[in-house]
C-alpha distance (Angstrom), angle and dihedral (degrees) to the residues before:
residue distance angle dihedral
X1 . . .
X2 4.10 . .
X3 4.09 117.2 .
X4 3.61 120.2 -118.4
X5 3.86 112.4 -89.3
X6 3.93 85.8 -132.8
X7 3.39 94.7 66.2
X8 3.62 119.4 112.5
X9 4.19 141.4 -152.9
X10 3.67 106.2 -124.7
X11 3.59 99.5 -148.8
X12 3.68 114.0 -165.4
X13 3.78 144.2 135.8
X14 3.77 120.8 -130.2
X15 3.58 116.3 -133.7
X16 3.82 106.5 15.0
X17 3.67 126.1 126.7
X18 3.90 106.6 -156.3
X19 3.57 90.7 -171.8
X20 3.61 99.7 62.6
X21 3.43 124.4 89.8
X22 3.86 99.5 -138.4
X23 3.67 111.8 23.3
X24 3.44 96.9 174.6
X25 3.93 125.4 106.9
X26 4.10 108.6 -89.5
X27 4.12 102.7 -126.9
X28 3.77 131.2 -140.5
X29 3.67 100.1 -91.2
X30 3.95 89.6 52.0
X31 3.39 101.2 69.2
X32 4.10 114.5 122.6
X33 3.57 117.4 -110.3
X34 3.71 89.7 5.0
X35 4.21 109.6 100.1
X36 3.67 111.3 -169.5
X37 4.41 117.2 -160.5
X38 4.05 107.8 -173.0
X39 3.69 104.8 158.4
X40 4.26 125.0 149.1
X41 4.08 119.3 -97.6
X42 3.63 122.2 179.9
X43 3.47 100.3 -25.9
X44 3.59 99.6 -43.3
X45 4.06 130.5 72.0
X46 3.41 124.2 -114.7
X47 3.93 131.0 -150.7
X48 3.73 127.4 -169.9
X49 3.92 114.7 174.7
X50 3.65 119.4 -151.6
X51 4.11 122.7 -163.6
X52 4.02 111.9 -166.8
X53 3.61 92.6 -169.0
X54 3.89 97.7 54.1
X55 3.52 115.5 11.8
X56 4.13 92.8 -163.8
X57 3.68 87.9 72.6
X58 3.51 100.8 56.6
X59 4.26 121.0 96.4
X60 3.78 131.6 -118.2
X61 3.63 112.3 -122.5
X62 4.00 119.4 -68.0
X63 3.53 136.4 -167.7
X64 3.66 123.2 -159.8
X65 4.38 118.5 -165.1
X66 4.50 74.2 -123.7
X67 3.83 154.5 57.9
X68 3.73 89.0 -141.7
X69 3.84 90.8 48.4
X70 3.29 89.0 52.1
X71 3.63 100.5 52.1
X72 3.52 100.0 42.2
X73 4.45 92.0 60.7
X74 3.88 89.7 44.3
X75 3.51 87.0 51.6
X76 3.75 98.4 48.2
X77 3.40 91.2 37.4
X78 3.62 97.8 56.4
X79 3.70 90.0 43.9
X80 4.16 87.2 55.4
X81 3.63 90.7 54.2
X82 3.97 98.2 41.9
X83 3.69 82.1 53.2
X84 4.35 94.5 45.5
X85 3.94 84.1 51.1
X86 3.14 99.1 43.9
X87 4.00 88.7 58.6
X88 3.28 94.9 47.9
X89 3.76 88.6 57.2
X90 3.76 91.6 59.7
């Protein structure tokens, strides 16, 4: 059985905005008024997380035995204070 000759392709992509100028996801580190340091000492990695906006939510300096330790707090952390902000925005 032959297709119709009418019938089209629909050609699209789900989930882009073409209007936006950066339609890419924003990461951890690129939060505003949020500066995160991770950077390797002795073996380990450390991560000290600094917010210029309120200076009671930023953390002392940790070290993690990891990379992947590492990463994973200054993400969550980040996302905790994006999300304290944000409140206090409200």
């Amino acid at each position: 059985m032959s297709q119709p000759k009418n019938r089209k392709q629909i050609e699209e992509e789900l989930g882009r905005n073409n209007f936006s100028p950066n339609t890419n996801p924003y990461q951890y580190w690129e939060v505003s008024g949020v500066e995160v340091d991770l950077y390797p000492i002795e073996g380990k990695y450390a991560v000290q997380i600094e917010v210029s906006s309120d200076p009671s939510l930023s953390s002392p300096l940790r070290t993690f035995n990891d990379e992947s330790e590492a990463v994973h707090f200054a993400r969550k952390y980040t996302e905790f204070v994006q999300k304290v902000l944000n409140q206090k925005d409200s």
